[in-house]
C-alpha positions in Angstrom: 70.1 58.0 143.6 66.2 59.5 144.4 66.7 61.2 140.7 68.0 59.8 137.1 68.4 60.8 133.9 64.8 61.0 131.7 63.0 61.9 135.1 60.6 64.8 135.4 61.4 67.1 138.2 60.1 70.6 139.2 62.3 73.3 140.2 61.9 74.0 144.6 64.4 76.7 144.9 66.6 79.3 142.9 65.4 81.6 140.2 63.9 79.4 138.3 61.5 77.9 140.6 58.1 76.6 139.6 59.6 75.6 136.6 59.8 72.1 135.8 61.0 69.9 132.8 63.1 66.7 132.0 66.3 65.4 133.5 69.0 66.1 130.8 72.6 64.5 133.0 73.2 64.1 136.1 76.5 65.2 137.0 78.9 64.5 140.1 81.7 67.1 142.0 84.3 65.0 143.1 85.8 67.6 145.0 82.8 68.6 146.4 81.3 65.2 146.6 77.7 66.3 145.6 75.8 66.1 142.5 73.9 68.2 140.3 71.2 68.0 137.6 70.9 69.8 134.3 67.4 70.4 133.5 65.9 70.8 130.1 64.4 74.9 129.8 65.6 75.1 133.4 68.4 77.6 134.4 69.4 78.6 131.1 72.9 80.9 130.6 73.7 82.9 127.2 76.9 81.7 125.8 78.7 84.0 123.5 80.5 82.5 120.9 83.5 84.6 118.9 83.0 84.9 115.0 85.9 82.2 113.5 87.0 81.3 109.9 83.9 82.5 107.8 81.5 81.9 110.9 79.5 84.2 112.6 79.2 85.0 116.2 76.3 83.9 117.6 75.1 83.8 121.2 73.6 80.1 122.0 71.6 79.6 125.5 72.1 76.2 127.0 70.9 75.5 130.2 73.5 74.8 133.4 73.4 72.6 136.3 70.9 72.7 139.2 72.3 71.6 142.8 70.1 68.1 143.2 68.7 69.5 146.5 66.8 72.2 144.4 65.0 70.0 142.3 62.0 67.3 143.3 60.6 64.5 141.8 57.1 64.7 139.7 55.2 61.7 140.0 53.7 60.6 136.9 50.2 59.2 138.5 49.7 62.3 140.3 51.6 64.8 138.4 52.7 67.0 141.8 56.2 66.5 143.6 56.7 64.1 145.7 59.5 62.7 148.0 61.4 59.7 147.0 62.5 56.8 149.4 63.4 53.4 148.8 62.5 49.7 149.5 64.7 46.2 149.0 62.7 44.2 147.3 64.7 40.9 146.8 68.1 41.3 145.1 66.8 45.0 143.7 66.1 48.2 145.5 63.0 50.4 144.0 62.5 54.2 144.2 59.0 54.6 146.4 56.7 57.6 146.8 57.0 58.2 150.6 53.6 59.2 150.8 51.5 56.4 148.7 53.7 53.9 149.3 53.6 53.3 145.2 56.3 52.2 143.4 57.8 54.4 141.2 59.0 53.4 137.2 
């Protein structure tokens, strides 16, 4: 996976982009057989919720999933986006920067 959870990524494509922020889950469609990413302040939706047993309404924003394709990978070094490949490195495999070369923690 070029992305995990914790990671900070900046927004390439849809109505939020520019934006960046922190990898919240990253979820998989099985019947799609593709993932997607919820970003933290990214893609945001207003969910209304009704007034029950003494409780208020209230309407509480929480932000949805991003298509992975939409989102790249901010390299801490350099802090700009950069593309992610990989290299086998014994029994492990390591995320690289495809420009550098550097590995990436």
């Amino acid at each position: 996976m070029k992305v995990k959870t914790g990671d900070n990524v900046k927004v390439i494509h849809g109505k939020d982009h520019g934006k960046t922020g922190k990898i919240v889950q990253v979820l998989f469609n099985k019947r799609k057989a593709q993932y997607y990413v919820v970003v933290d302040g990214v893609n945001i939706l207003k969910k209304h919720i009704r007034a029950r047993g003494g409780q208020k309404g209230q309407i509480i924003e929480l932000p949805a999933p991003i298509h992975i394709s939409n989102v790249m990978l901010i390299d801490s070094k350099s802090d700009k986006p950069v593309r992610v490949g990989y290299k086998v490195e014994g029994a492990s495999k390591k995320r690289i920067n495809k420009k550098t070369g550097d590995i990436i923690e």
